[in-house]
VMD Tcl script that builds the backbone (N, CA, C; Angstrom):
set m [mol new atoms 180]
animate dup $m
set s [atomselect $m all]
$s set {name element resname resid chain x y z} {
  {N N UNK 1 A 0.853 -1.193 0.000}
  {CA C UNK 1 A 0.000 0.000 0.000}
  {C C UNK 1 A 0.890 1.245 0.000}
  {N N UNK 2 A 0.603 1.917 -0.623}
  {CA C UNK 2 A 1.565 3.378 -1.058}
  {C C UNK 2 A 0.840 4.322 0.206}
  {N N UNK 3 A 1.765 5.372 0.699}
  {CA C UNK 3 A 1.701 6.155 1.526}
  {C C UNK 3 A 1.673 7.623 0.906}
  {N N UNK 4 A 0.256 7.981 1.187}
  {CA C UNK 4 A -0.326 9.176 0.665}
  {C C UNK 4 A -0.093 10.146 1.368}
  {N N UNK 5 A 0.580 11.584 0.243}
  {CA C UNK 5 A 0.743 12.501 1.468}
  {C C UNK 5 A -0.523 13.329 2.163}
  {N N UNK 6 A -0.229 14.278 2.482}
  {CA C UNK 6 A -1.412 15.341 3.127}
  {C C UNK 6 A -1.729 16.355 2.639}
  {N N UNK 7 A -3.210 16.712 2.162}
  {CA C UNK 7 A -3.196 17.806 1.290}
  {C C UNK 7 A -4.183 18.879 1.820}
  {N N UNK 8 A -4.214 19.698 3.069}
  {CA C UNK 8 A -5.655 20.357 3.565}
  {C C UNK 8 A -5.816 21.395 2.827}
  {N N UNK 9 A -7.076 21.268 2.378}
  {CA C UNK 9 A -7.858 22.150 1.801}
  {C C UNK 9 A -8.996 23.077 2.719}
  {N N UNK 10 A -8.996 24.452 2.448}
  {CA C UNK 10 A -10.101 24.107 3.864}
  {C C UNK 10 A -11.585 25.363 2.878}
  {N N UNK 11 A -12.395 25.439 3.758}
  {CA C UNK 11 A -13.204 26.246 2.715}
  {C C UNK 11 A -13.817 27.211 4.504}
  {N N UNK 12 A -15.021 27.704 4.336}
  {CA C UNK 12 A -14.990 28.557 5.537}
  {C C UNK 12 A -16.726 28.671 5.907}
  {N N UNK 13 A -17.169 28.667 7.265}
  {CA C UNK 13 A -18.742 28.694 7.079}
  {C C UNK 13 A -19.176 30.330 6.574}
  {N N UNK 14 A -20.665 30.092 6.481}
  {CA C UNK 14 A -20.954 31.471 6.025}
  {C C UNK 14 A -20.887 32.553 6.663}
  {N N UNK 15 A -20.554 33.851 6.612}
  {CA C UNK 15 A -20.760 34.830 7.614}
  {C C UNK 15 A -21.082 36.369 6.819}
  {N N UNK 16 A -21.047 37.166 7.603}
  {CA C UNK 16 A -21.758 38.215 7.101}
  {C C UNK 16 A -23.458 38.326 6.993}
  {N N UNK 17 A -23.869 37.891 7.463}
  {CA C UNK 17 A -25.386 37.400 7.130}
  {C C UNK 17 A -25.630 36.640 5.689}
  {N N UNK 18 A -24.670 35.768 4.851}
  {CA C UNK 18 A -25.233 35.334 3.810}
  {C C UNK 18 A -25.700 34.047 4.215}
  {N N UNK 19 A -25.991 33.218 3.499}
  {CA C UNK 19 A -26.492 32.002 3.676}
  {C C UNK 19 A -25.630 30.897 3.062}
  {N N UNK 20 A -24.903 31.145 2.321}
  {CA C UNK 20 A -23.551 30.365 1.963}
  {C C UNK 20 A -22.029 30.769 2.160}
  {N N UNK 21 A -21.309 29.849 1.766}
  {CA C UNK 21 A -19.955 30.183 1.849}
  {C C UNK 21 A -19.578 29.669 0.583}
  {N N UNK 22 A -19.084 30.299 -0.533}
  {CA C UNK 22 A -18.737 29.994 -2.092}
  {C C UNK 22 A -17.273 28.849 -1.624}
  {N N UNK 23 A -16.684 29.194 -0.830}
  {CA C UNK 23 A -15.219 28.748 0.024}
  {C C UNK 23 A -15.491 26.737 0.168}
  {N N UNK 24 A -16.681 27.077 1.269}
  {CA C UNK 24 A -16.909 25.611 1.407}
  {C C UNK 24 A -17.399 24.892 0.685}
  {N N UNK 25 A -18.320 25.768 -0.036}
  {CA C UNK 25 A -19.223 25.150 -1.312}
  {C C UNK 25 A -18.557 24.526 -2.161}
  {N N UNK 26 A -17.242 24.551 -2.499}
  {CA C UNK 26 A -15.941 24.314 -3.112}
  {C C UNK 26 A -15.592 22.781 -2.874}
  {N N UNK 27 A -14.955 23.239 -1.726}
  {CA C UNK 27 A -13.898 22.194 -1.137}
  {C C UNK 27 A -14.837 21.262 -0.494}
  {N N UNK 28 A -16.054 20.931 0.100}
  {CA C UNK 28 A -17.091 19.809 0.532}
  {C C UNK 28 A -17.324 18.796 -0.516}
  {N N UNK 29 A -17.526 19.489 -1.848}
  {CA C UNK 29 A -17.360 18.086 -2.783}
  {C C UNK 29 A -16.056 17.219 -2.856}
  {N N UNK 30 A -15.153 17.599 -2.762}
  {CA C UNK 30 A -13.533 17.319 -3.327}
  {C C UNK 30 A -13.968 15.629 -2.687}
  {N N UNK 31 A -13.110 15.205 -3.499}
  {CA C UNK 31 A -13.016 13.561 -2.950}
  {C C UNK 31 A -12.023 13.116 -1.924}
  {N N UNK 32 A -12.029 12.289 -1.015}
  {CA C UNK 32 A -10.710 12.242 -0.256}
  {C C UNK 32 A -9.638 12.009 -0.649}
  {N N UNK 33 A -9.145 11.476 -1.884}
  {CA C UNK 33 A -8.042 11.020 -2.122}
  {C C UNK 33 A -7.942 11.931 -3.119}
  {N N UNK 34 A -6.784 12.813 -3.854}
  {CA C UNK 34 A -6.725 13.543 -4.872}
  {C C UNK 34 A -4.929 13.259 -5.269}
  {N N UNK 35 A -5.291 12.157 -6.365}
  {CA C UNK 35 A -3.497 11.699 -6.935}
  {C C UNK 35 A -3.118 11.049 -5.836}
  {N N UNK 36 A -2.096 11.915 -5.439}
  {CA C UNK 36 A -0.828 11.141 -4.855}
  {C C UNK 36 A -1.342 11.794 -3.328}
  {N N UNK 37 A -2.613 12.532 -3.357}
  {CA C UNK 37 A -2.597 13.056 -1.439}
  {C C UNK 37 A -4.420 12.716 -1.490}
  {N N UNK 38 A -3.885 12.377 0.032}
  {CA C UNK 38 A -5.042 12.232 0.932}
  {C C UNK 38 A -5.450 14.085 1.449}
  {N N UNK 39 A -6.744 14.222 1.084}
  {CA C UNK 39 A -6.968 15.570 1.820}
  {C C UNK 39 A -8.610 15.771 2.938}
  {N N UNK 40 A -8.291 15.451 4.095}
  {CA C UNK 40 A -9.419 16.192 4.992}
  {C C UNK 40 A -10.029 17.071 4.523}
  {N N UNK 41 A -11.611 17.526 4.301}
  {CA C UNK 41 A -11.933 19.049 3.875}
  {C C UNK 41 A -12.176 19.468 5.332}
  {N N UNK 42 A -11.462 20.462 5.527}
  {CA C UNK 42 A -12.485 20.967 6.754}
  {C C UNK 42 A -13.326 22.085 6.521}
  {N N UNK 43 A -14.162 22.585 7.355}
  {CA C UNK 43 A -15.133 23.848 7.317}
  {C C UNK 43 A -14.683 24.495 8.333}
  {N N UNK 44 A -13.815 25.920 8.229}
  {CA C UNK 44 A -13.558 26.516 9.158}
  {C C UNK 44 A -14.138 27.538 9.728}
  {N N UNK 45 A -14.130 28.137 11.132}
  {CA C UNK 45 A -15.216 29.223 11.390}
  {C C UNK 45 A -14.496 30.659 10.917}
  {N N UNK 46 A -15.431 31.363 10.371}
  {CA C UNK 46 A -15.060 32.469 10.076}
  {C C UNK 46 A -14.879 33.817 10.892}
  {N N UNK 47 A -13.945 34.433 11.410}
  {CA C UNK 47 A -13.960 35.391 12.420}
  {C C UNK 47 A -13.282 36.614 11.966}
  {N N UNK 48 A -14.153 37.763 11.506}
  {CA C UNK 48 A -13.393 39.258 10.940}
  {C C UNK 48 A -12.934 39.600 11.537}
  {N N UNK 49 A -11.552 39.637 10.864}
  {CA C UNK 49 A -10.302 40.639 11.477}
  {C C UNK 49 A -9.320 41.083 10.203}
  {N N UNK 50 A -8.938 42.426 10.316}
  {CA C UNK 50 A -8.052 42.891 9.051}
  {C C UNK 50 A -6.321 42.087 8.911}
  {N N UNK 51 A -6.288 42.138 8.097}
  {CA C UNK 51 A -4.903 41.656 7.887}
  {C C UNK 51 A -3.646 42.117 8.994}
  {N N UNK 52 A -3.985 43.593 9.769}
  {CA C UNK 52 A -2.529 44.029 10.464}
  {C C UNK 52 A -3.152 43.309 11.589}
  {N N UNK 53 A -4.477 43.057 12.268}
  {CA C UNK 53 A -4.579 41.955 13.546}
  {C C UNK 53 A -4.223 40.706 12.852}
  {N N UNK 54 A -4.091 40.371 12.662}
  {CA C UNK 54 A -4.017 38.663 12.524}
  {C C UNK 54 A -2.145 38.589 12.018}
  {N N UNK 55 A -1.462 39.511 11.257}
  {CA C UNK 55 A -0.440 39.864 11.147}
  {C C UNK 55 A 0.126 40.960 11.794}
  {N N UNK 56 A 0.724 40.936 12.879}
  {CA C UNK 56 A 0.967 42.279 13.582}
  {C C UNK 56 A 2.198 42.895 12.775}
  {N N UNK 57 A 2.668 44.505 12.326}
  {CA C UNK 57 A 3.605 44.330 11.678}
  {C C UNK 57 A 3.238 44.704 10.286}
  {N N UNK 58 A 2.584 44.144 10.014}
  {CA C UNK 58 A 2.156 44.293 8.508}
  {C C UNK 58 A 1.361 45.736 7.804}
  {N N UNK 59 A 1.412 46.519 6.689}
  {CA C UNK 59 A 0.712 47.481 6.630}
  {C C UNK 59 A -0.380 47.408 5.887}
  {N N UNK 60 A -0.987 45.933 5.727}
  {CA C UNK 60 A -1.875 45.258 5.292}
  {C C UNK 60 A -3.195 45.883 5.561}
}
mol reanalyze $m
mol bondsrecalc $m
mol representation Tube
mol addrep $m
């Protein structure tokens, strides 16, 4: 049996008041195995913050 690497993909729940996430809507179909990697989809929670919080430093 061949040893598959790791491939996370992740997509994101909805926020803003919409009712979807185009992100997860994506990556929930993907199949688990893709080639040569195994990939988990996860659904991650979405939490607003600008680029210089989440990067301190940055003039993002």
């Amino acid at each position: 049996m061949r040893s598959l690497k790791k491939l996370l993909i992740t997509g994101f729940e909805p926020f803003g008041g919409q009712d979807v996430n185009p992100s997860w809507e994506a990556v929930k179909g993907l199949p688990d195995v893709i080639g040569d990697f195994r990939q988990p989809s996860i659904c991650g929670i979405a939490l607003w913050r600008t680029t210089g919080d989440s990067c301190p430093g940055t003039s993002l």
